[in-house]
Residue, then its C-alpha position, 0 to 999 in steps of 0.5 A: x807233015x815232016x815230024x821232027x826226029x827224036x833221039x832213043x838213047x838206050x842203055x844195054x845190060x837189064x835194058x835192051x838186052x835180055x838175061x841172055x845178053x841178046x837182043x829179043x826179036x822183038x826189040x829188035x823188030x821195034x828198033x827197025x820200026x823206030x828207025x823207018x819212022x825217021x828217029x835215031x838211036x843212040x847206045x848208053x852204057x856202061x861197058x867199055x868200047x870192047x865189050x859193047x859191038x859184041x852185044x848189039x845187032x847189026x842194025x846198031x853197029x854204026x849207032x853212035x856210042x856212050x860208055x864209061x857210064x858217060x866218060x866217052x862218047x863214039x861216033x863212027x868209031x873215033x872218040x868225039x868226047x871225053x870227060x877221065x878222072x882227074x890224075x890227082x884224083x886217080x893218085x889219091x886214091x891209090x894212096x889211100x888204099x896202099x895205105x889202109x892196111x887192106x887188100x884190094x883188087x883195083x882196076x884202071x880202064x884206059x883207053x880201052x884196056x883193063x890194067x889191075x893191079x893183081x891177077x884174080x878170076x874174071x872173064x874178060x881180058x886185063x893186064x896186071x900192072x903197076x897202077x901206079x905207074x899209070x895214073x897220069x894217064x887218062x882214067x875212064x873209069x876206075x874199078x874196086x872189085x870184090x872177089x870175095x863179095x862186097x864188105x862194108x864199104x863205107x870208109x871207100x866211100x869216104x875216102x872219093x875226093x873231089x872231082x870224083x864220084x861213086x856210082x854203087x848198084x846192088x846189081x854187081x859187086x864193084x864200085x866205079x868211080x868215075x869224074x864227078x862231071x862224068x854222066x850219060x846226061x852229059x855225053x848225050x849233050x855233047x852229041x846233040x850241041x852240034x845239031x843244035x837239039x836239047x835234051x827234050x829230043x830225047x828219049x831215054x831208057x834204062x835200068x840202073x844207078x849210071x841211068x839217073x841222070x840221062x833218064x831225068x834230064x831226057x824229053x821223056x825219061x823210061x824206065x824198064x819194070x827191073x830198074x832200081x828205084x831210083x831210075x824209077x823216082x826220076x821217070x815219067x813212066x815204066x815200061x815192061x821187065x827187059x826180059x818182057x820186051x820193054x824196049x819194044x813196048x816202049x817204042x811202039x807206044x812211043x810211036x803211037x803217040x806222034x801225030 
């Protein structure tokens, strides 16, 4: 009997990756499993497209691609959906910081390259611009960054307009707005409307507040023993930390379960 191909949707950082942001040989060895039986995968992450092939394995080079938290999707390369922050969206904001009496560190994720708005200390590349020369633009993202640590950010909070939202983790000492409609969830259902599957084919795996959705809406939905409470309130069972080889755990239960 032909199974039916299941699709792994996997977030990367706290996930699949271990603290060393590498691939454990056992993940690896179950994604290999997971792949000869037939099944797919897919990436889904909140990294830019930059940053996510210089983490992943050969084995998931050409593997189709979620980032932004969900704001695009990648298939062989080419963006094949993309849901950026309203421009109005974008603008208020910008008013509304330059306006608070504050300073703030603000970056725009567009079209793969970081633009802020002043040089401070971060590893990975950016352009310090005029963000407000830029807001019409398509917005995958836009990032508060906290350099000094994260305050009392309550009154940011306040100040997202419609058509967007916050996405707040205690894991990382930013903010990210992203479109309101803007969800892994959401992107993994643009991927599968061509091929006429559901979210029931899916079977997804996470860590972190950008993984609600995709692991609620998913067929099975997993989360790893190191994911925030709320991706566990939404998952039908725990697999193993990320530094324990929960992917591989999961995978290979996953498996002994088909027929």
């Amino acid at each position: 009997m032909k199974l039916n191909p299941m699709l792994l949707a996997l977030d990367l950082d706290d996930t699949l990756l271990d603290a060393d942001k590498r691939v454990s040989a056992a993940n690896l060895a179950a994604l290999e499993g997971w792949l000869a039986a037939g099944h797919e995968i897919v990436v889904a992450t909140g990294r830019p497209p930059r940053s996510v092939a210089p983490v992943l394995p050969p084995l998931l080079h050409r593997a189709p691609r979620i980032v932004y938290n969900g704001a695009q999707a990648i298939v062989d390369g080419q963006v094949v959906y993309a849901n950026p922050l309203p421009a109005f969206a974008v603008r208020q904001m910008l008013a509304w910081t330059a306006q608070s009496g504050k300073e703030w560190w603000i970056g725009l994720e567009i079209e793969d390259r970081l633009y802020v708005n002043r040089h401070f200390a971060k590893p990975d590349p950016f352009v310090v611009a005029d963000l407000q020369e830029l807001w019409t633009q398509p917005v995958s993202k836009m990032i508060f960054f906290f350099p000094n640590g994260r305050g009392d950010i309550d009154p940011l909070l306040a100040a997202v307009p419609t058509g967007a939202r916050a996405l707040v983790t205690p894991k990382f000492s930013i903010v990210q707005l992203c479109a309101s409609t803007a969800n892994k969830a959401e992107a993994l259902r643009h991927l599968l409307r061509p091929r006429g599957w559901s979210m029931d084919a899916v079977i997804a795996i996470g860590d972190d507040i950008n993984d609600v959705e995709m692991v609620r809406a998913s067929g099975i939905g997993i989360a790893v023993d190191n994911a925030l409470p709320e991706v566990k309130a939404v998952a039908d069972w725990i697999a193993p930390r990320h530094d324990a080889d929960g992917v591989a755990h999961a995978i290979h239960h996953l498996l002994g379960m088909m027929p």
